[in-house]
N, C-alpha and C positions, 0 to 999 in steps of 0.2 A: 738592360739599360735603365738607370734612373732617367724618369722624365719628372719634370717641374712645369707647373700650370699657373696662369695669370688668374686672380683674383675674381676676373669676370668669368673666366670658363668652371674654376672650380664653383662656385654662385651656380651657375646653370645646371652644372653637377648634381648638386644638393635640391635642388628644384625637382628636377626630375625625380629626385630618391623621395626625398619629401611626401611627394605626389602618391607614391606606392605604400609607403611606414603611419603607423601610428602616429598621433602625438608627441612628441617628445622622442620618440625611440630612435634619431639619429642621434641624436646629442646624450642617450643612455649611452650608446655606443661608446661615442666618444670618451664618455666620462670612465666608463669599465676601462678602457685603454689605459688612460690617465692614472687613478687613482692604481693601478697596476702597477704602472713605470715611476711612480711615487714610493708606492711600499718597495720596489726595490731599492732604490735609492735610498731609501731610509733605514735596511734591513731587518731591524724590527719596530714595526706598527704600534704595538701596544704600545704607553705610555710617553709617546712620541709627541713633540709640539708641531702642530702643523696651523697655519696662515696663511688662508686666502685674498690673495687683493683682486678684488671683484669691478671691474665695470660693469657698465651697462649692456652691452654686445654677449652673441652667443657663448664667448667661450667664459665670459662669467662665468652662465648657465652652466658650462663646461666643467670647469672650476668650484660649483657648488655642489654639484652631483656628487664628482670625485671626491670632494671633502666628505659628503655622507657616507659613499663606501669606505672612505677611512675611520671615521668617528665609527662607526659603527666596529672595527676591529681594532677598538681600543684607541685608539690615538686622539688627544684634546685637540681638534679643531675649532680654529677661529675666522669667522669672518669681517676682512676688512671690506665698507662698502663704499666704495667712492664716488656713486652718485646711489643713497637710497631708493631714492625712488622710483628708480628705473631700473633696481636689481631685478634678476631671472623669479619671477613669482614662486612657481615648480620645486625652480631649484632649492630656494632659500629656506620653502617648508621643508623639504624634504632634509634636508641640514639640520635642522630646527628638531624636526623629530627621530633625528638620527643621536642628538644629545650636543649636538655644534652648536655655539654663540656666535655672537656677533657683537665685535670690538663696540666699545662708547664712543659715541661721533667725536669725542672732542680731544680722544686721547687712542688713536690707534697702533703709535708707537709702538707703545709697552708692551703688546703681543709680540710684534714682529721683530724687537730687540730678542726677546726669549725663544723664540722659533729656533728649533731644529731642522724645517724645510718652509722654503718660501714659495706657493704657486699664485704667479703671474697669471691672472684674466681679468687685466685693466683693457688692454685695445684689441681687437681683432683683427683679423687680414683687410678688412677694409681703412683702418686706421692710415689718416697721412698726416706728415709731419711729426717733431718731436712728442716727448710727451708735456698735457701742461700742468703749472705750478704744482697743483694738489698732487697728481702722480708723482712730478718729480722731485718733492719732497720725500716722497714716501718711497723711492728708489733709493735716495740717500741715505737712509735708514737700513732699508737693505743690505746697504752696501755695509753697511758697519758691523752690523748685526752679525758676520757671520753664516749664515744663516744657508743651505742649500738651495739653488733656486730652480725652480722646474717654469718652463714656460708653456702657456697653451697655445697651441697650433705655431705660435712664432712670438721671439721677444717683443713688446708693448714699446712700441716707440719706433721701430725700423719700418722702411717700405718694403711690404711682399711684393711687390710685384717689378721693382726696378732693386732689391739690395743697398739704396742710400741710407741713411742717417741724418737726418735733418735738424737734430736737434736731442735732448738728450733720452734714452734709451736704457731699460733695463735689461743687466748683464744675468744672461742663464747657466748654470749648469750641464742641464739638459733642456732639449724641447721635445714636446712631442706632441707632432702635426698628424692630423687627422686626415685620410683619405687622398692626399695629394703632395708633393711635395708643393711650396713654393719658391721661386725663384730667390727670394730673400733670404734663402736657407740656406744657399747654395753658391752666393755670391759676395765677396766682401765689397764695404766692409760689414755688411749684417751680418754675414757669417760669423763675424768674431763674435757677435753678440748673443748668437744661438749656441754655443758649447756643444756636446753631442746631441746629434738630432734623433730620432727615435720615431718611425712612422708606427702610425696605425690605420690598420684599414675599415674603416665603415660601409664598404658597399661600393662606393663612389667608381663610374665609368667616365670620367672626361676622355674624348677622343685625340688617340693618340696624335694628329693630325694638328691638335691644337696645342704642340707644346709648343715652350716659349722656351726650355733650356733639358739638352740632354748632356746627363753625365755616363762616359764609358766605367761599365768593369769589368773584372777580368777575362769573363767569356767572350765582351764584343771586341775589347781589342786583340785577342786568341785570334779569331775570327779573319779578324784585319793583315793580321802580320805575316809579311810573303814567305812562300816556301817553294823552295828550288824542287823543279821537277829529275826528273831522272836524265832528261835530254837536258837539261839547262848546260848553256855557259854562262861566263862574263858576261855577253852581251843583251843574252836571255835577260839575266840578273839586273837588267839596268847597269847604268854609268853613270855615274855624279860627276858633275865638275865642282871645284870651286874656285872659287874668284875670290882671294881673301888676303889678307899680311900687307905690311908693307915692310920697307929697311927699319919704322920704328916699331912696329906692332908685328913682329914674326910669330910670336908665339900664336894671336887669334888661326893664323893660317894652320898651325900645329895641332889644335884642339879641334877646331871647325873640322881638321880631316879624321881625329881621333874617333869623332861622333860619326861619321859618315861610312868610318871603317864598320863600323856596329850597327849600321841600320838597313842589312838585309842585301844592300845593292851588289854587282858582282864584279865591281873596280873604280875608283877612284881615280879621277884626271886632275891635277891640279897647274895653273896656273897663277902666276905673282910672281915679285918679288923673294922671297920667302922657299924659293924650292928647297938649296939647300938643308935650311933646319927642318922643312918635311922630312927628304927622303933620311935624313941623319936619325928622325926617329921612326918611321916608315920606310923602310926601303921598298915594299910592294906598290908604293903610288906610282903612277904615270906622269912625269912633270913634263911639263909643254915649256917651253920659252919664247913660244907664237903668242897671241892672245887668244881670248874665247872663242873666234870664228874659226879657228886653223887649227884648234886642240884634239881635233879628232871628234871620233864621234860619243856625245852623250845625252842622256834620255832627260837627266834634268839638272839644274845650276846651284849651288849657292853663290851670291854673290854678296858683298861687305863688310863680311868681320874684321876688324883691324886694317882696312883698305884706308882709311885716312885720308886724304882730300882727290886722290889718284880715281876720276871719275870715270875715266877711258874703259876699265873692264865691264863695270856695272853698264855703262851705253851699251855695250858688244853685249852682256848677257843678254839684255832687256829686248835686246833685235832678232834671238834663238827662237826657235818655234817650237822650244822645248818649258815645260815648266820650269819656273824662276822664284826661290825663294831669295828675300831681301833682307837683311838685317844690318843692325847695327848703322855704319857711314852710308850703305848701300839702300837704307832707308833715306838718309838726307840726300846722299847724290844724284837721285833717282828724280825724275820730272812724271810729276803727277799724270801730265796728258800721255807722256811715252806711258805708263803703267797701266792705264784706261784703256789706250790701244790695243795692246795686246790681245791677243787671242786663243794662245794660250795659257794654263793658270798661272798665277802666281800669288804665291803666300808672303806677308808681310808678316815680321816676328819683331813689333818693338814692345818698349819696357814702357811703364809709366812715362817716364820723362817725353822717352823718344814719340810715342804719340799725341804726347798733348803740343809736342813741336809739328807736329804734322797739322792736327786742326787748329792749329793758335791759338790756343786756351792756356792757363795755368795747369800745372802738375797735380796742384788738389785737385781740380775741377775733371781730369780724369779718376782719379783714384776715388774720389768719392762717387762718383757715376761709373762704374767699369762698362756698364752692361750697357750706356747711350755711348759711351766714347769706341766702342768695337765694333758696334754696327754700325755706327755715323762714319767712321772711318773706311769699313770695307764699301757700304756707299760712296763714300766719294771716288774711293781708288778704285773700285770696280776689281775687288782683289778678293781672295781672302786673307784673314786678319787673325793671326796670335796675338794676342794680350797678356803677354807674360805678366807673371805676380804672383800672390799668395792664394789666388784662386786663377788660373790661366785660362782665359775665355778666346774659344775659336769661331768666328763668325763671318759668313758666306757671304758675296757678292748678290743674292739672290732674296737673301732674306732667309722666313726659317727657322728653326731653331737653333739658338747658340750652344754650343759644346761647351761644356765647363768641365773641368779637371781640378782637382785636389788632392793627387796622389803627394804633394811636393813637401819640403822640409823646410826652412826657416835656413837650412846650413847651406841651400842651393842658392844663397845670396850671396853668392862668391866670385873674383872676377874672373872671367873665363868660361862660368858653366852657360852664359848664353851660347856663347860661340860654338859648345859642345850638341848644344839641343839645335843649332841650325845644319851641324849636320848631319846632325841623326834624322833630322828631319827632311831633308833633302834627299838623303838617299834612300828615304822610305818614296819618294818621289819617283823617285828615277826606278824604283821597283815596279812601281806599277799603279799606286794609291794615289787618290784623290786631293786635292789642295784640305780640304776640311779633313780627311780621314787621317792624311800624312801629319798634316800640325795636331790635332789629337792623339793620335797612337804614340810620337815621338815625346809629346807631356805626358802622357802617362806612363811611358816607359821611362823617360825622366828623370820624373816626379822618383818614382823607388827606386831608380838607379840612383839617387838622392839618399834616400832613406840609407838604403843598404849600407850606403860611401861613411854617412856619417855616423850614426848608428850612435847618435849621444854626443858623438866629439866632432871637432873640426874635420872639414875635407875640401880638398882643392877638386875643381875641375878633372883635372886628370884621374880621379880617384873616382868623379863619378863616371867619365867614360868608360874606365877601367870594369865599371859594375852592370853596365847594362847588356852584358850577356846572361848576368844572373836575374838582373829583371824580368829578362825575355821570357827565360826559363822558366822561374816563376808565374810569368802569366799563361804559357802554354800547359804546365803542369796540373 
């Protein structure tokens, strides 16, 4: 499992290493990493333009090291310094006798227009807010320039420690973080601004205890996903209901069971409007013409895909003593206090919009905060909370660490593929998995049911339910 550490734990980290190392010898570390994941990127070294834009902060220091290991295997480095006098001392000699310059205060362009590779060690993980004037001159330059850009520990302008963007921000290639990930690496929208990320390890023991964000792969969702014993039936296997469709929205009810067919559970109950077009593409569903209470028995619910103003099933789900995912209308139809009460889990799956209708806020003001609008949310609903988006964040009633995912594709922006992941997600529920496990393991499997569908070109919904037997596979393999 990746895990991601806040700003202050990684600090205490380095504290302690510190305490044990030489001089400098964390930040040699670091810089060996660096100037490493540079010369690949560059492929070859020698005669190579490389540009440093140096702040004041360690990864400067970072930044100057790594250009000496470079200059020294041929390649012209240049250093930009954007506050002299408070450059890394160390580092700057050690540049200096390695055959590295240092741009003319008054004209730093001209290097970084010629640049072959740009590294980033203007702000460090403690940086908040944008970057100012003088930096973000010199990122516009950048930008023109062409130019490769490597950033140190995290791009100069984003917050590590929440993933916003306050202002403006230099865009990376690659990063590569030192000893920890950060949150801001891992979360958009900084993530867009990190390109591939590239750890190195220095030593560093933050306790596990203190993450603020864990991403699954492949082995922990392996781990996760149910398997039928030898005694197993149907009822062993869990039972999903769902509560979904109406007369204008049949198809959500169609897709919602397509996902649900595919996630483990060992039958499906459906309830709505909407039987018909089920069982015409399903014939193996169980259709009820009772409501929720009377549908027989099952271990867990979806309730609101395409249900549309019909608030009658989602009341009956919300009353089961069975876990309860919510989506879609079944988020709006749904009374905060009834959702609080519960005592059994239940998972909330909305999109950008849908939750910033929840805490009454603007649609930027979640998107630009993902990581306060997921946990402010499962707070108040006493739920836990899917965040679906370009990084889909799962976060616990409890507090904790947030689960982030980025298995996902750009083509999973399609209508319908929600309604596919609430049932895949559901009937990883009613298997046996946990409200956080169940909305993690069903983004992740997803996310590359995603991939697979689209694979470069368009794909509908149905194309990616269609695929997440091959995900499954794939992650068990």
């Amino acid at each position: 499992m990746r895990t991601a550490y806040s700003v202050e734990t990684v600090r205490a980290a380095e504290r302690a290493l510190l305490a044990r190392l030489p001089e400098d010898a964390l930040m040699q570390r670091a810089a060996a990493g660096l100037a490493a994941a540079c010369a690949e990127l560059l492929g070859r070294v020698y005669g190579s333009r490389v540009v440093l834009l140096v702040g004041s902060g360690d990864n400067g220091g970072d930044a100057l090291y790594a250009g000496a290991r470079l200059a020294r295997r041929g390649a012209g480095v240049t250093a930009v310094l954007l506050t002299p006098e408070r450059a890394h001392g160390g580092g700057l000699a050690a540049l200096r006798r390695a055959g590295g310059t240092v741009a003319a205060a008054g004209s730093p362009e001209e290097p970084v227009l010629r640049a072959d590779l740009v590294v980033d060690g203007i702000v460090g993980i403690g940086g908040k807010g944008g970057l100012r004037p003088d930096a973000e001159r010199l990122a516009g330059v950048v930008a023109r320039s062409g130019a490769a850009v490597v950033a140190v520990d995290l791009p100069s302008g984003v917050d590590a420690d929440t993933g916003e963007v306050r202002g403006a921000a230099l865009r990376a290639d690659l990063t590569v973080t030192f000893g920890a990930y950060k949150p801001g690496l891992l979360v958009d929208p900084a993530r867009e601004y990190a390109g591939v990320v590239r750890f190195v390890d220095i030593g560093l023991a933050p306790p596990p205890a203190a993450a603020e964000l864990e991403a699954l792969q492949h082995a922990d969702v392996a781990r996760l996903l149910p398997a039928p014993a030898a005694e197993s039936d149907k009822y062993r296997r869990g039972v999903v209901g769902i509560a979904a469709g109406s007369e204008r929205y049949p198809g959500a009810a169609v897709l919602a069971v397509s996902g649900a067919l595919r996630g483990g559970a060992g039958a499906v109950r459906y309830v709505g409007p909407a039987g018909d077009a089920v069982l015409a593409r399903f014939p193996e569903i169980l259709v009820s013409d009772a409501g929720p209470a009377r549908a027989g028995r099952v271990q867990a619910w979806v309730a609101g895909p395409g249900a549309g103003d019909d608030a009658g099933n989602v009341a009956e789900v919300l009353e089961a003593d069975v876990p309860v995912l919510l989506d879609a209308d079944g988020l709006r139809l749904a009374e905060r206090d009834t959702v609080r009460r519960r005592t059994a889990p239940t998972l909330m799956t909305p999109h950008a919009g849908e939750a910033a209708a929840l805490l009454g806020v603007p649609r930027e003001e979640v998107e630009g905060a993902r990581l306060a609008a997921v946990r402010e949310l499962a707070a108040r609903y006493r739920a836990t909370v899917l965040l679906k988006g370009s990084t889909t964040l799962v976060a616990g009633p409890a507090g904790g660490a947030v689960r982030v995912n980025a298995t996902g594709t750009p083509w999973l922006a399609t209508a319908g593929s929600g309604d596919v992941l609430s049932g895949l997600a559901g009937s990883l529920l009613a298997a046996g998995l946990s409200a956080p496990d169940a909305g993690s393991v069903a983004a992740y499997l997803h996310g590359l049911a995603g991939r697979l569908a689209a694979a470069g070109a368009p794909a509908g919904a149905h194309d990616v339910a269609s695929h997440i037997p091959q995900a499954w596979r794939n992650v068990r393999s």
